[in-house]
C-alpha positions as CSV (number, residue, x, y, z in Angstrom):
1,X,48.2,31.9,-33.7
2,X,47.8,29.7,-36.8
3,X,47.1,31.1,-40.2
4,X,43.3,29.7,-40.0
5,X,42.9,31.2,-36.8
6,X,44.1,34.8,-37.9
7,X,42.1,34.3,-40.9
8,X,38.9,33.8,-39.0
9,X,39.4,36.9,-36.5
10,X,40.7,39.5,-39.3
11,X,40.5,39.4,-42.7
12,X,43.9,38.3,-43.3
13,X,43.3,36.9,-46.6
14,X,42.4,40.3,-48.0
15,X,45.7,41.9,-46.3
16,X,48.0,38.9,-48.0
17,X,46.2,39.5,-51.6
18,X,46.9,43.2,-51.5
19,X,50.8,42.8,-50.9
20,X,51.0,39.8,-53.4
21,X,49.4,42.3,-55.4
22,X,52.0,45.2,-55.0
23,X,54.8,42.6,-55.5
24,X,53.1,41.3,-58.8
25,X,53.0,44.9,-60.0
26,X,56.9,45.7,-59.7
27,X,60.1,43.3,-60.3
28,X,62.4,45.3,-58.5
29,X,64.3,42.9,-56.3
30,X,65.3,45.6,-53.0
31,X,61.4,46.8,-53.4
32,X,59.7,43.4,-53.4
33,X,62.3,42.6,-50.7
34,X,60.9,45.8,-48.6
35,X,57.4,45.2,-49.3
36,X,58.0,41.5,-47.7
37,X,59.2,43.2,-44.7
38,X,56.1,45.0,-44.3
39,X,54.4,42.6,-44.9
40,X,55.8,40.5,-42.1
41,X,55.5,43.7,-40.2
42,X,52.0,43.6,-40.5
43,X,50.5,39.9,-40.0
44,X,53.2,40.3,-36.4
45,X,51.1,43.4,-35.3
46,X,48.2,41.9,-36.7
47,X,48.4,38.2,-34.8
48,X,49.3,40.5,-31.2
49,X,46.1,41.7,-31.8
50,X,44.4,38.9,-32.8
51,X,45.6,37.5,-30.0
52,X,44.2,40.4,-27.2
53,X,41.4,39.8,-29.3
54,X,40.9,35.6,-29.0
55,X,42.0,36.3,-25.5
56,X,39.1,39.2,-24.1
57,X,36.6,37.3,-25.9
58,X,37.6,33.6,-24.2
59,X,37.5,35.1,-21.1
60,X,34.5,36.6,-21.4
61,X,33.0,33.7,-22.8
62,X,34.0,31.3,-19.7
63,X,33.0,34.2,-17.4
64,X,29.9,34.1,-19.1
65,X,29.4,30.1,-18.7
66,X,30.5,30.2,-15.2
67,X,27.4,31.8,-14.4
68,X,25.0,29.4,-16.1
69,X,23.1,27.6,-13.7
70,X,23.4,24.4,-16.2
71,X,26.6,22.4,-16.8
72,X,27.8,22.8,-20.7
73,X,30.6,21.0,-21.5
74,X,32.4,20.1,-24.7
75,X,34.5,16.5,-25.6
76,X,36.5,15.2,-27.7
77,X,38.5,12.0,-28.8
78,X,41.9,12.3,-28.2
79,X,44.3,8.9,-28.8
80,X,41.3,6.9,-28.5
81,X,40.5,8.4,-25.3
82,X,37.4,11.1,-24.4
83,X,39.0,14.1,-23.0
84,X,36.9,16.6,-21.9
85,X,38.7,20.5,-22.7
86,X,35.6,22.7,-21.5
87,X,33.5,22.2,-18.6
88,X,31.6,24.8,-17.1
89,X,28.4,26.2,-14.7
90,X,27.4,26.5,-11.5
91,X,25.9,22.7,-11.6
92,X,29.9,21.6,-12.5
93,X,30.9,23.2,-9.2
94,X,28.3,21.5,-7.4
95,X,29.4,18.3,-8.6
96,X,33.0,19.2,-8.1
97,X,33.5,18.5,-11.7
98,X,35.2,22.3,-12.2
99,X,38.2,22.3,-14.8
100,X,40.8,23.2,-12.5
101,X,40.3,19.9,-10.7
102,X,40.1,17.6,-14.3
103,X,43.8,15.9,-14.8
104,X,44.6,17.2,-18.3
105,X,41.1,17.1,-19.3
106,X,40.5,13.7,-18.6
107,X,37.2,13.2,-16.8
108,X,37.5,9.6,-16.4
109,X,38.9,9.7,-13.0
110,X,36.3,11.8,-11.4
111,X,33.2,9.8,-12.6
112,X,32.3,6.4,-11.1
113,X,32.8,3.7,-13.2
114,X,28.8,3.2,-13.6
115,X,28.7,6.9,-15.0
116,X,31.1,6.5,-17.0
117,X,29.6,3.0,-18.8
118,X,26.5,5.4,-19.4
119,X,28.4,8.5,-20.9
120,X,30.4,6.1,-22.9
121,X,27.8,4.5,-24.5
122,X,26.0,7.9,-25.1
123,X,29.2,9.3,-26.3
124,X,29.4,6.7,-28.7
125,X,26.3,7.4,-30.4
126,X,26.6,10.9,-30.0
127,X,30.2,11.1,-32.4
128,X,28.1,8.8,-34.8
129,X,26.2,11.4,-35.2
130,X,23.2,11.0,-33.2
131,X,21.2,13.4,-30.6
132,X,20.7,11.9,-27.7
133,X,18.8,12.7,-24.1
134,X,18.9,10.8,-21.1
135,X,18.3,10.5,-17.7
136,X,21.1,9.0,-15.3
137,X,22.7,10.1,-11.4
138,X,25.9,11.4,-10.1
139,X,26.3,11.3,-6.4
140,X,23.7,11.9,-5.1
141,X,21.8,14.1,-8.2
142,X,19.7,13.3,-10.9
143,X,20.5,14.6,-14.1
144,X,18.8,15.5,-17.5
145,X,21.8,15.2,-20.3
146,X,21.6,16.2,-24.0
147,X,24.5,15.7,-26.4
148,X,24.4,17.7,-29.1
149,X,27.3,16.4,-32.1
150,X,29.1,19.0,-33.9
151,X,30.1,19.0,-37.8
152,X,32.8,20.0,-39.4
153,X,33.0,18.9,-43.0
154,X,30.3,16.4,-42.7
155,X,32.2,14.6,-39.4
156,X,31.3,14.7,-35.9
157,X,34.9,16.9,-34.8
158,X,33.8,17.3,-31.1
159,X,30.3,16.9,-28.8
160,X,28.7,19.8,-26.7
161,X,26.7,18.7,-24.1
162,X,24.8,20.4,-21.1
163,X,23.2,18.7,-17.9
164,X,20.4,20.4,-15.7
165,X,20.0,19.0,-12.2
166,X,16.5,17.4,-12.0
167,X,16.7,15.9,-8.5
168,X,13.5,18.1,-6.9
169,X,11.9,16.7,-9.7
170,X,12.6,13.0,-9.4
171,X,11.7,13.3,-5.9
172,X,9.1,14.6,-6.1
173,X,7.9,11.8,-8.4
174,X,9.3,9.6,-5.9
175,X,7.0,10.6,-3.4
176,X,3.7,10.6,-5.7
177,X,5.0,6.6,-7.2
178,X,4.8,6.1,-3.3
179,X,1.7,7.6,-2.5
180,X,0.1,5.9,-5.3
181,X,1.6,2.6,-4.2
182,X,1.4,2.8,-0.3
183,X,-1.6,3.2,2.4
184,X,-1.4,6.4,3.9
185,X,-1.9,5.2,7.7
186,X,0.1,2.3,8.1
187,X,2.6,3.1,4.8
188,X,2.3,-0.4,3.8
189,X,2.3,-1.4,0.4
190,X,-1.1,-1.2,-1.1
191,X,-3.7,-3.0,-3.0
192,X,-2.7,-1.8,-6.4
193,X,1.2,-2.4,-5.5
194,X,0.5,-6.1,-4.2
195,X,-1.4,-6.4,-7.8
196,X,1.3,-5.0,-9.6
197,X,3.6,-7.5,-7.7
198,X,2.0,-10.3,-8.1
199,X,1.5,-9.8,-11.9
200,X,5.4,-9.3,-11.8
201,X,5.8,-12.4,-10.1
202,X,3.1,-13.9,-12.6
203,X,4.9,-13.3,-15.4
204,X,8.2,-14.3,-14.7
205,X,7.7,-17.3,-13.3
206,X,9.4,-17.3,-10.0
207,X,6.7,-17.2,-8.0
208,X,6.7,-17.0,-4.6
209,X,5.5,-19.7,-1.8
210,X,2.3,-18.6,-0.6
211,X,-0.4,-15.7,0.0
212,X,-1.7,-15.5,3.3
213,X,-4.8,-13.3,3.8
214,X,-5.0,-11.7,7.4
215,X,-8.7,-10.6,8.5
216,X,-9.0,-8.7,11.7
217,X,-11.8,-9.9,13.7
218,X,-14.7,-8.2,14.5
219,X,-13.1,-4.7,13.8
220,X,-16.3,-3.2,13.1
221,X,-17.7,-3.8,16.4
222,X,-14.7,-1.8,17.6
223,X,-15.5,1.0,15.4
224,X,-18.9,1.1,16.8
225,X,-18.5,1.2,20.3
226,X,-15.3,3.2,20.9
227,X,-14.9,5.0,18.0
228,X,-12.9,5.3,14.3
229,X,-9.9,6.2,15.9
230,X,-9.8,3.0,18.0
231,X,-10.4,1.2,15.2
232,X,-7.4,2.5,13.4
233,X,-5.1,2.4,16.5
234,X,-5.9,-1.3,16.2
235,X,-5.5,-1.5,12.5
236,X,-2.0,0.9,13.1
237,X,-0.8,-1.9,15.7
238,X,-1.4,-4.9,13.4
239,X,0.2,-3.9,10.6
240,X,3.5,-3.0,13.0
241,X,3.0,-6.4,14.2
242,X,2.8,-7.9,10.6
243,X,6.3,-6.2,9.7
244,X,8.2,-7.6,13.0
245,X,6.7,-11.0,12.6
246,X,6.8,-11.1,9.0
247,X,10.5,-9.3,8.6
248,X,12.7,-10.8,5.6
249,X,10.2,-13.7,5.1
250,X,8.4,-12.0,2.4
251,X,6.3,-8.6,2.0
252,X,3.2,-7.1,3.9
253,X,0.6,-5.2,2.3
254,X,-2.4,-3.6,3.3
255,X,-5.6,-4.7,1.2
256,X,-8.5,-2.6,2.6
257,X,-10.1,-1.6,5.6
258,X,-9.6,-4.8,8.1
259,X,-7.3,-6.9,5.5
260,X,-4.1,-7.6,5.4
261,X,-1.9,-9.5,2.8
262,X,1.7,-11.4,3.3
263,X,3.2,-12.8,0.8
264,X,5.9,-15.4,1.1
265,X,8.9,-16.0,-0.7
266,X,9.2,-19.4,1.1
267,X,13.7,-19.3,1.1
268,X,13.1,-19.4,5.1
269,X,10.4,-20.9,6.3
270,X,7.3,-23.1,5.7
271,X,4.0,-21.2,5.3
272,X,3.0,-22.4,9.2
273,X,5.7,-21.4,10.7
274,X,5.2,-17.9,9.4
275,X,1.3,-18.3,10.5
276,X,2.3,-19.4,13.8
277,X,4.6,-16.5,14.3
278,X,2.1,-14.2,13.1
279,X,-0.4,-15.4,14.9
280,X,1.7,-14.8,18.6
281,X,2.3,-11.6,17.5
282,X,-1.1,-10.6,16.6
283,X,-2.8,-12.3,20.3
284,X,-0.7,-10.1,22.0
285,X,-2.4,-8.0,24.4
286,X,-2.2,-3.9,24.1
287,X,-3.9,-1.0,25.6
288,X,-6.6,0.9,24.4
289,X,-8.4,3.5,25.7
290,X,-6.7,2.8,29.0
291,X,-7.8,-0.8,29.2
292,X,-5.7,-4.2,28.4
293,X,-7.3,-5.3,25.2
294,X,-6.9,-8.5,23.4
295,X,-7.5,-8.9,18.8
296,X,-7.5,-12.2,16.8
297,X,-7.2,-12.8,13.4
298,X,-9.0,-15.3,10.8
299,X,-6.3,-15.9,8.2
300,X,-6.7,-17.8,5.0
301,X,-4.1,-19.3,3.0
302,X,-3.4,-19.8,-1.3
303,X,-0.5,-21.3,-2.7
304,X,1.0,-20.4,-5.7
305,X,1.8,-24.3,-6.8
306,X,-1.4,-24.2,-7.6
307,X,-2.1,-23.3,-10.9
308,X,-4.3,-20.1,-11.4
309,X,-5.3,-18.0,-14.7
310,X,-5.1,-14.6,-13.2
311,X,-2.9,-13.5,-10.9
312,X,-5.7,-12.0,-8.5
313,X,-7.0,-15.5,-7.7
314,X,-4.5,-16.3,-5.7
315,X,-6.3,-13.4,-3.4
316,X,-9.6,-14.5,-4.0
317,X,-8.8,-18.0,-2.7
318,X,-7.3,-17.0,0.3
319,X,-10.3,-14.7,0.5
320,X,-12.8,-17.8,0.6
321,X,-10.5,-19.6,3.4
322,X,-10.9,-16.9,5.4
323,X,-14.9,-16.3,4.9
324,X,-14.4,-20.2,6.0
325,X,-12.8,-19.2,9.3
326,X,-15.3,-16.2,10.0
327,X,-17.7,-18.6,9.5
328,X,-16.6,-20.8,12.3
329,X,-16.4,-18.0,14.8
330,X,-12.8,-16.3,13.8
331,X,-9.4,-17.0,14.8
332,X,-8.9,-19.4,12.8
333,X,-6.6,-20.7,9.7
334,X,-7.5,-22.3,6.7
335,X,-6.1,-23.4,3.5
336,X,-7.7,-23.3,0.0
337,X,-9.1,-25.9,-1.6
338,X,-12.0,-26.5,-4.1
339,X,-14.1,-27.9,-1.4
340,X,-14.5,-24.5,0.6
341,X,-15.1,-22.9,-3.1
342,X,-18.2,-25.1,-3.6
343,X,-19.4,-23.9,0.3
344,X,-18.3,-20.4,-0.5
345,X,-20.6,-20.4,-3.6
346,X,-23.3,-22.1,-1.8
347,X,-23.3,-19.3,0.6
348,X,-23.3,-16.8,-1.9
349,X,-26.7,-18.0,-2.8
350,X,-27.8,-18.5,0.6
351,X,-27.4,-14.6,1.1
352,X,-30.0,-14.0,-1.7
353,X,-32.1,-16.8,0.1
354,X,-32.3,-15.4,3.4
355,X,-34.1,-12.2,2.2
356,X,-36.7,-14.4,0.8
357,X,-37.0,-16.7,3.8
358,X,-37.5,-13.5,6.2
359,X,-40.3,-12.1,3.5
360,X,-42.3,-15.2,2.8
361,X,-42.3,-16.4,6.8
362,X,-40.0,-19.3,6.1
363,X,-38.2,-19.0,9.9
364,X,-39.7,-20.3,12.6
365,X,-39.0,-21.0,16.4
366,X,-38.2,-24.1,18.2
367,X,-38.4,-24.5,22.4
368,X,-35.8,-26.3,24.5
369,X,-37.0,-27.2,27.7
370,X,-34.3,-25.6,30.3
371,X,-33.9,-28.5,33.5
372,X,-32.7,-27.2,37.1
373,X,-30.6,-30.2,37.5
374,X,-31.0,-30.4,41.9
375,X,-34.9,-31.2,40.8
376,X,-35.1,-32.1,37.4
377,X,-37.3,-29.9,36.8
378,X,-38.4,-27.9,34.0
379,X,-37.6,-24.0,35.0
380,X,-37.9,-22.5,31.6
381,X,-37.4,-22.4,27.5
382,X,-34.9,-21.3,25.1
383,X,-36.3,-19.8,21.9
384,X,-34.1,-21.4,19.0
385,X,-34.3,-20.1,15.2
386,X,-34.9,-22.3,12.6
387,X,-34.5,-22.1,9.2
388,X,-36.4,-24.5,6.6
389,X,-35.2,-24.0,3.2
390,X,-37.5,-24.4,0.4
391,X,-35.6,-27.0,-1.7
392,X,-32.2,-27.7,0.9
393,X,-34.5,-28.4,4.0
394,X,-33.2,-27.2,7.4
395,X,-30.1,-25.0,7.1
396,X,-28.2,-24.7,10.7
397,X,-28.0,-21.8,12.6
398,X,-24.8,-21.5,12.8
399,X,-24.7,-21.3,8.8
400,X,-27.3,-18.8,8.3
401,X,-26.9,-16.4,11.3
402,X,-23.5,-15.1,10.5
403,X,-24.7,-14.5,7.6
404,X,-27.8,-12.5,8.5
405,X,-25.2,-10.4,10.5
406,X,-22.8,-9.9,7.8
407,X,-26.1,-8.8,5.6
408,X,-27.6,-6.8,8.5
409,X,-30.5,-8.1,8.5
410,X,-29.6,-9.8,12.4
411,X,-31.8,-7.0,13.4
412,X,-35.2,-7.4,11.7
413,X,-34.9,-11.2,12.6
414,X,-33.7,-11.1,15.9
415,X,-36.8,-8.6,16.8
416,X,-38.8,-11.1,15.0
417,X,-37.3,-13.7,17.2
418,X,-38.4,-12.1,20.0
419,X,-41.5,-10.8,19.5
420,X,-42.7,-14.5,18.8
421,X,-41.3,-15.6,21.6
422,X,-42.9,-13.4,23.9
423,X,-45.9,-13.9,22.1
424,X,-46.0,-17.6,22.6
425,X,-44.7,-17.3,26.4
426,X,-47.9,-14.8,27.3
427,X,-50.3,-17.4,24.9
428,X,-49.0,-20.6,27.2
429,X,-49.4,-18.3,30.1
430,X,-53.3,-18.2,29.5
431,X,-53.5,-21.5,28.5
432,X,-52.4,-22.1,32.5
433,X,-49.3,-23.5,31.7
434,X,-46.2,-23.5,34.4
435,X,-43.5,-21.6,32.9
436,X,-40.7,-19.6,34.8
437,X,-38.5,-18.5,32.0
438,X,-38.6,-17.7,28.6
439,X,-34.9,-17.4,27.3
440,X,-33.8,-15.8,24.0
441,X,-30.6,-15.4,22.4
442,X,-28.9,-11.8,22.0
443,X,-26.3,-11.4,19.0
444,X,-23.4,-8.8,19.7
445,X,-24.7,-6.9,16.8
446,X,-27.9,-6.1,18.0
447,X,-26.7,-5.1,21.5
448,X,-24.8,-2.6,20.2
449,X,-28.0,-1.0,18.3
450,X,-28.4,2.3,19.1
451,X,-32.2,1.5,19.8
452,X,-31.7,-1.7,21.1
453,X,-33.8,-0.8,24.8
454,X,-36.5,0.8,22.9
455,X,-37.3,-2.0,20.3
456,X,-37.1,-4.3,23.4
457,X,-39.4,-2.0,25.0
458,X,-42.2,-2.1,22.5
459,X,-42.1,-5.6,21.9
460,X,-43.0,-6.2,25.3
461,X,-45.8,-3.3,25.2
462,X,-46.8,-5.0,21.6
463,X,-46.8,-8.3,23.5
464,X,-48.2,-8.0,27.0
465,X,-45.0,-10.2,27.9
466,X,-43.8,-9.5,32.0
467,X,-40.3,-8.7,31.5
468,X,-39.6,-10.4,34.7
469,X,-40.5,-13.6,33.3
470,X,-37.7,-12.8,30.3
471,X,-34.3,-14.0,30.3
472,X,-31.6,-12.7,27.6
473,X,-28.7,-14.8,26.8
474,X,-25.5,-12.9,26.1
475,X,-22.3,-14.5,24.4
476,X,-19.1,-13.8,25.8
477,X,-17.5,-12.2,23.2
478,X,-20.5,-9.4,23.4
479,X,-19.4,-8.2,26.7
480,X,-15.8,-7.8,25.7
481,X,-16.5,-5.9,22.1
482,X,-16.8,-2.5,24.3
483,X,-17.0,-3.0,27.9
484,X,-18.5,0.0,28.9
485,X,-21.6,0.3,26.5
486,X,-22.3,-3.3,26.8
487,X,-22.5,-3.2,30.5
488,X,-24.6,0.0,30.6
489,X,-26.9,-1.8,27.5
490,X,-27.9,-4.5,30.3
491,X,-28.4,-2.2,33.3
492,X,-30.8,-1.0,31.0
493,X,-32.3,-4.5,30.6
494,X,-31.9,-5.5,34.2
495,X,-33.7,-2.3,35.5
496,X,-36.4,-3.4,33.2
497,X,-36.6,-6.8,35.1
498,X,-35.2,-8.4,32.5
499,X,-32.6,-11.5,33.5
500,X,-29.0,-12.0,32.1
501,X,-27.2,-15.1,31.2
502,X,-24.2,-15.1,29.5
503,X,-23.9,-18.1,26.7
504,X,-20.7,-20.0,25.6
505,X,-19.1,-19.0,28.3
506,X,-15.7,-19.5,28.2
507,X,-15.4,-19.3,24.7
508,X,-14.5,-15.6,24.5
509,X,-11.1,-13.5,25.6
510,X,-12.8,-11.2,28.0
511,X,-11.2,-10.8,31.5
512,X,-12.6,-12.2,34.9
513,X,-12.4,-8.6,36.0
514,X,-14.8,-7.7,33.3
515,X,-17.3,-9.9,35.0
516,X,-16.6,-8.9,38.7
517,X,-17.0,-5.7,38.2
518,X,-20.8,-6.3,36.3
519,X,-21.9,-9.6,38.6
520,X,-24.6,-8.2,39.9
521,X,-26.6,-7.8,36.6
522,X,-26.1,-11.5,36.0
């Protein structure tokens, strides 16, 4: 034991100022000589007991530490090097960093080099006399660090540190960064993570190729007919779909509802081949509700060459191309330009328009004669809407009537429709003209109206109109929304008297065994 040392256990100081004492108090050369001897006597007992002493309380003290849940830990420079002497807790045996395993106190080996460039430069600021806190990982743990320096005559002489194991936490805030940044049902990046991308991408200036916005068609009549959960089985298998068609060509996320959005980083492939392959995916068939089903998609495509002010617009654009596609019946693709902009705009005003057109009797019907083409005869009428715009004249139908659907307003007008049609069939009637037929067009929405029979019903109460002389024009892609409903819908219509046609036929995805299984209501 060093002097210091036994001075700081026992009071040696006191013990050497009361022998230099004695010998300062007689000259005697034998008795000074003696008194030496006990002296030396003395500080020998003393540093065996000193020793015990240093030794008990050491032990103690690591016994103590070794049951800390924590890792403490002290360093210090040694040659230039950071050697490590004490480093103990039950967190140091977890991470196998227990001092019986440290080579001479050097940690270095036993820390991976990227742990190490992070100590070193905490360590570094630490002996300059600086706190420091951090966060950082080791294996497979996340860590909270502090570094605490120690003084000694105003320099940093060594740095105690301890570490508490924080990785419950940081998963925990794992999983709430991922909720917060993922849709729940298809675990897809969401909405707020595509924005927070796309800012990202914004910013720094690489963007990517292209955004590609993929609307489900007529989801909502799926949701209506056979239920929530089919509709998000369907939205469940298109997003699975996205990722295998999609894979390492960029990212899928899911905007809302019905929408999907890709973005493409463009180092693989152009934008249409990725819309081609996504588009095979998605027209595969699958089974729902134990029936071979068929989905398409509308998809609408922005490209980041073009320059933008927000980062969102890039979404908004592709958003227009698509409105374009649903416009022209669905499955379709369409790029942005400022030419679809202007029409997107136009029909934003058109919705406001249609409202006042239905109020102030601006609709109106027009009668195309149906010819049996073995006679040439006249056999019947179609009843045709028509729409005469205040100040853009005659808008066409197949502007205006998606539109009333999107609105929901289809129903009011499409009652209208026929209650003016039925009207003017029973008024040519007594005027003794020779009509057979009165046709009028059904929209999918309305035959999926809960009281679809009974408005039809009244009307032709209201109207006096024989039901027998009443045909209904279906489209294809009616029947094929929900097979079952729409099939006991025109029963219903057929046990009324009323005849069935189906229009555009063809045009649709429905099966032929959808319609030999219902021919005898057509």
């Amino acid at each position: 034991m060093s002097s210091l040392e036994f001075d700081k256990i026992i009071d040696g100081k006191k013990i050497r100022q009361s022998f230099a004492g004695l010998k300062a108090k007689h000259s005697h050369p034998a008795f000074i000589q003696d008194i030496q001897a006990v002296e030396t006597l003395v500080v020998q007992q003393m540093n065996v007991i000193g020793n015990e002493l240093v030794s008990s309380v050491d032990h103690q003290y690591k016994r103590m530490l070794q049951e800390v849940m924590n890792m403490i830990f002290r360093v210090k420079i040694e040659n230039g090097q950071y050697i490590c002497p004490l480093i103990e807790g039950k967190l140091a045996q977890q991470l196998y960093l227990t001092p019986d395993l440290l080579d001479a106190h050097f940690i270095q080996p036993y820390i991976d080099q990227e742990t190490m460039n992070i100590f070193k430069e905490k360590l570094d600021q630490a002996f300059s006399g600086k706190e420091q806190i951090f966060k950082h990982s080791y294996n497979a743990y996340h860590l909270f660090t502090m570094l605490s320096p120690v003084f000694e005559q105003g320099e940093v002489v060594e740095v105690v540190g301890s570490s508490i194991d924080i990785t419950l936490l940081e998963k925990s805030q794992q999983q709430v960064e991922h909720l917060a940044t993922h849709d729940a049902f298809t675990n897809l990046p969401n909405r707020r993570k595509l924005m927070h991308d796309l800012e990202q991408f914004f910013q720094s200036g690489e963007k990517p190729l292209s955004i590609l916005l993929c609307d489900i068609d007529r989801l909502k009549n799926i949701n209506d007919t056979l239920g929530q959960n089919a509709g998000d089985r369907v939205i469940f298998i298109i997003a699975q779909r996205l990722k295998k068609a999609i894979q390492q060509l960029g990212t899928v996320y899911r905007l809302e509802g019905d929408e999907f959005v890709i973005v493409l980083d463009g180092s693989y492939v152009s934008t249409f081949d990725a819309v081609d392959r996504v588009m095979k995916f998605i027209h595969q068939p699958f089974y729902l509700e134990g029936m071979e089903r068929f989905i398409t998609a509308t998809i609408g495509i922005s490209y980041f060459r073009e320059p933008a002010e927000f980062a969102e617009d890039y979404i908004n654009r592709a958003s227009i191309a698509v409105h374009h596609g649903k416009e022209k019946g669905g499955n379709q693709v369409y790029e942005y330009n400022r030419k679809l902009s202007k029409n997107y705009h136009d029909i934003i005003l058109l919705k406001s328009d249609i409202y006042k057109a239905f109020k102030y009797n601006e609709f109106s019907l027009s009668y195309q004669p149906k010819v049996d083409v073995k006679t040439n005869e006249v056999v019947g009428v179609e009843a045709l809407l028509r729409w005469k715009h205040g100040k853009k004249g005659y808008i066409s139908p197949s502007l205006f009537i998606p539109i009333a659907e999107e609105i929901g307003l289809i129903h009011d007008i499409g009652k209208w429709v026929l209650e003016a049609a039925c009207r003017q069939f029973v008024e040519w009637q007594k005027r003794g003209a020779n009509v057979l037929l009165m046709a009028v067009n059904v929209s999918v929405s309305e035959l999926h109206q809960p009281h679809f029979i009974d408005d039809v019903q009244a009307i032709l109460e209201k109207t006096g109109m024989d039901p027998n002389y009443l045909e209904m024009e279906i489209t294809e892609n009616s029947v094929m929304e929900n097979t079952e409903d729409c099939i006991d819908t025109m029963n219903q219509l057929r046990d009324m008297g009323i005849s069935l046609s189906i229009d555009d036929f063809g045009t649709g995805y429905a099966r032929w065994d959808i319609y030999r299984n219902s021919r005898s209501i057509f």
